[in-house]
Every structure is written in C-alpha cells, then in structure tokens.
C-alpha positions, 0 to 999 in steps of 0.5 A, spaced: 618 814 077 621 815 083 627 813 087 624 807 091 622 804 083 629 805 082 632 801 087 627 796 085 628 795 079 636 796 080 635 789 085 631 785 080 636 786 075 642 784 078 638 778 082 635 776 075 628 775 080 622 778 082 622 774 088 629 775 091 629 782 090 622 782 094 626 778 100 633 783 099 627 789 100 623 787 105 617 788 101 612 783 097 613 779 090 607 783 089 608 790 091 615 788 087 612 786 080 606 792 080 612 798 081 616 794 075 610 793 071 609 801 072 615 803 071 615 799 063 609 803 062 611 809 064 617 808 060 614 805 054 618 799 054 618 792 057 625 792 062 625 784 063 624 778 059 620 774 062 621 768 058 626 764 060 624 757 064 629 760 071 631 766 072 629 773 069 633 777 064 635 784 062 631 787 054 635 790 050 631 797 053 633 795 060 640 795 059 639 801 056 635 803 062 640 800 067 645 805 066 641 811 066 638 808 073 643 808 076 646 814 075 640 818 078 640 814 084 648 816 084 646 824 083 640 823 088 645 820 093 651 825 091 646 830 094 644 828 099 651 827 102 653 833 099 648 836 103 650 833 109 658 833 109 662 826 112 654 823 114 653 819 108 659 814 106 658 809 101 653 804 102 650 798 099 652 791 095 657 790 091 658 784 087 664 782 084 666 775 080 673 773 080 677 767 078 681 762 082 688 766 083 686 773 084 679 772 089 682 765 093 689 768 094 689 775 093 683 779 093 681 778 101 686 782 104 683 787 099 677 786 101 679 785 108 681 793 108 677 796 103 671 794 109 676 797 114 675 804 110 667 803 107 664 799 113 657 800 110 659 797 104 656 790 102 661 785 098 658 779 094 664 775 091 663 769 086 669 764 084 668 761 077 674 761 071 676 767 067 671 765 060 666 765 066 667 771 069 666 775 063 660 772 062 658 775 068 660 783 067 657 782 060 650 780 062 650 787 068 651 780 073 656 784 077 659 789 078 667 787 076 671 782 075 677 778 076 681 775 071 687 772 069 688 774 061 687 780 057 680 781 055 679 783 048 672 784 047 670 791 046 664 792 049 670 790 056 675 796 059 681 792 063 686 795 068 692 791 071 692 789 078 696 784 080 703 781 077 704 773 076 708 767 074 705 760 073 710 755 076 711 747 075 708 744 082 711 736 083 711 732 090 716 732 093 723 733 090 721 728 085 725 732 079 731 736 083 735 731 080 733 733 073 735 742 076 739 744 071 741 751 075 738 755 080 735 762 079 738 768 083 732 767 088 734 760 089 729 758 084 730 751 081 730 750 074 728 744 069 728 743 062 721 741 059 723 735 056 724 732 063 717 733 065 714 729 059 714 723 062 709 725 067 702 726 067 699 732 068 694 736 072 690 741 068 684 745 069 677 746 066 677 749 059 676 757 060 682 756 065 687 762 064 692 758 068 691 753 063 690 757 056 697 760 058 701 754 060 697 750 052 699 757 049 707 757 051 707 749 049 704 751 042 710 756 041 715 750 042 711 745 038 709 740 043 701 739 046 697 735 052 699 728 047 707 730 049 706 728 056 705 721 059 697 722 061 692 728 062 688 729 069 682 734 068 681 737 076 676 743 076 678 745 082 685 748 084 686 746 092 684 738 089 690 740 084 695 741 089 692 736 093 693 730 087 700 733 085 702 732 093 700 725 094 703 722 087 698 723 081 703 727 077 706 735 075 701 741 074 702 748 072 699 753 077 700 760 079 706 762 083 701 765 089 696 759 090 702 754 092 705 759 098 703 755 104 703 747 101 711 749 098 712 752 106 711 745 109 714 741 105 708 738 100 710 739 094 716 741 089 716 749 085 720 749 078 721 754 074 722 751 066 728 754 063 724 755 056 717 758 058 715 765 059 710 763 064 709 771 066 702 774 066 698 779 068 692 779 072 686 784 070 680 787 073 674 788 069 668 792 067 662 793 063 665 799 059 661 805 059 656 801 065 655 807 071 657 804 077 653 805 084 657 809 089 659 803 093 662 800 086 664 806 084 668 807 091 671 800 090 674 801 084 678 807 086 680 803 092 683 798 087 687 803 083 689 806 088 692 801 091 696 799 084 700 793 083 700 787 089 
C-alpha cells in the first residue's frame, strides 16, 4: 500500500468511475484498475461493487476504508507541511452539494473569499434540493452540504450557517390593497386568507422551502386544496419569473427575491399569521475525515459565523 494507491482509490470513490478518476490523474483506466484490485487483495477485501449498470459504489469495506484513507493521506501531508513551514497550503478538490437558497444566493461570496485565502483549493459545487443533498453526504458523494432544514439522521452533524425567512412574492402590488399593517422595517403585512383565492407557485417535493411553508399551513388547519390552484416549477428563478408575469403567489426565501424586489418585478409580503423563520445548516458525514482542503473550508465556514 502506498500514498499514490490512496490517492487512486480516494478518486474513484468520490467520481464513483474507474475511468473518470483515470482522467482526473492523468494515468490509464488500466494502471487505475490493477492499483485498485491491489489494494483489494492486499486488504482482503472488495472496496467497490462493481454491479450496478452506471456507476461504481462503495462496499460496506470500502466505506470503512475511506476514512481511514483519508486520514493517512492527511498525516502524510501534514508531515510534509510540518517540515517544510508556510510551503504547503492546503491543496486539491473540495466537492460540496448545496440547495437552491444557500449555493445561488449565499455561498459564492463564500466561495469567493475562501479562493482568496487557499488558492490551491479546487471547489465542485452542485445545486439539487434538501432531500438531495443528503443523499449525497450520505453515500461519501461530497464532502458538505448545504440545506435549508435541520437534519435528523444520525449518521449526520449539522451546524448553522446562515438565518432566513421565507416571504410571500406576488407581481406587482397586486395585494397592497389587502396590507393590514406595516412592520418596523417597512414590510407589508397581509393575512393568509387574502392570499387564498390565488394559485400558487410551489417547488418539488423535497424542497425545504416548500416542506416549511406546507408545515406552517398545517398548523392553521389549511392545505394546497385551500388555494385557487397548484403550479409545480422546479426550478426557483422560473418561480420568480411566473409570479412577475401573473401566474400566481409563491413562498420563497427572503434572499433569493433581492434584486427582482429592487427593480420592481415583483411585490414581497410578509403574512401576519406564519412564522416563516428558518435556519440554514452545513451538513457532514459524521465521523467522516475530511481531506485538508475539506477540512480547511469547513473552519472557514465556522469561522465566519452566521451571514
């Protein structure tokens, strides 16, 4: 065993292809597969099922090994920076999965700045919702993730990052006559019975955004049926884009509406009878080890607290 049979198999696990790793490395599918089948023998153990039609995936073994892969690469770069002082920052790729709110509209200045600090650093990141997102951390297909609800599984660690509130978006003005009063911050307040009579724009099943809103409505005793009609949009600048030209009302994060409320292309109502509040959480595989670029991202993301 040795640092490059690491290094190997940590690639394939993460791009879930013998043949995608061999292109990352600059070495052949081949030399790939026999340091792999190597490293099985000298282990006693198969790493991969290879069984599944489209891509590889990790045996019980292999995620066991993973961890432990991953923590001697760490040592072996460790020492080396040790020994070379201010020579060795962290290097390598970083995969984060995030969903809508918190990777469209919040973590690229993150990003942005963290690149500033560790320019050798490599980020991968995916837009998919919540439910999606865990799916990922869960399987060791990135490193963190984004989400926009409290994660229960166990097998999970959450940590805050960012505070949020979804509002109630309409073109332009069409409920200012139904305000019943307006916040300290100039925020115009409507009831939810004044909103009924609309359709509304909603995301796809295992949309935090949308698992919230319904939850708040259940609390009052109403549903989807409540409202004049549902429209199913996956995507959330088409909401944005639907509730502009007329198609109906949709609850959205209160971050993702900045600009289109600036210019005028849509109205923002907060409703007087729903807490709407949230909290957005970075996610990780509990007990996974981190690689140093990883692992230095995550401090970076702590240590910059709450947006």
């Amino acid at each position: 065993m040795d640092f490059q049979q690491l290094k190997i198999f940590l690639n394939v696990a993460a791009l879930k292809s013998f043949s995608r790793a061999a292109e990352r490395m600059y070495i052949s599918q081949p030399s790939v597969s026999a340091r792999i089948k190597a490293l099985e023998e000298e282990l006693g153990a198969l790493l991969f099922d290879r069984s599944p039609p489209r891509e590889l995936a990790l045996t019980r073994e292999g995620i066991l090994f993973m961890d432990y892969a991953q923590k001697m690469l760490n040592l072996h770069e460790e020492a080396l920076a040790e020994l070379a002082p201010g020579a060795r920052q962290p290097a390598g790729a970083v995969r984060v999965a995030a969903s809508t709110v918190p990777g469209i509209y919040l973590l690229p200045p993150q990003l942005a700045r963290f690149r500033e600090r560790f320019p050798g650093v490599t980020l991968n990141l995916a837009i998919m919702d919540s439910a999606a997102v865990l799916g990922k951390v869960l399987n060791y297909s990135v490193d963190l993730g984004f989400v926009g609800e409290e994660v229960t599984e166990e097998r999970v660690e959450s940590f805050v990052f960012a505070e949020d509130e979804l509002v109630l978006i309409s073109p332009p003005g069409l409920l200012d006559q139904q305000v019943i009063e307006t916040g300290s911050a100039g925020q115009a307040v409507v009831e939810l019975v004044s909103c009924l009579s609309y359709p509304l724009l909603l995301r796809e099943k295992g949309s935090a955004t949308r698992h919230l809103f319904e939850e708040a409505l259940l609390k009052m005793g109403l549903g989807w049926s409540d409202f004049a009609g549902i429209i199913h949009v996956d995507s959330l600048e088409a909401i944005k884009q639907g509730v502009r030209y007329g198609l109906g009302l949709s609850p959205v994060s209160k971050h993702s509406i900045e600009d289109y409320a600036r210019a005028g292309l849509i109205s923002v109502y907060h409703l007087a009878e729903l807490n709407l509040t949230r909290q957005l959480y970075l996610v990780r595989r509990r007990r996974r080890i981190l690689s140093r670029a990883a692992q230095a991202f995550f401090d970076f993301l702590l240590e910059k607290g709450k947006i």
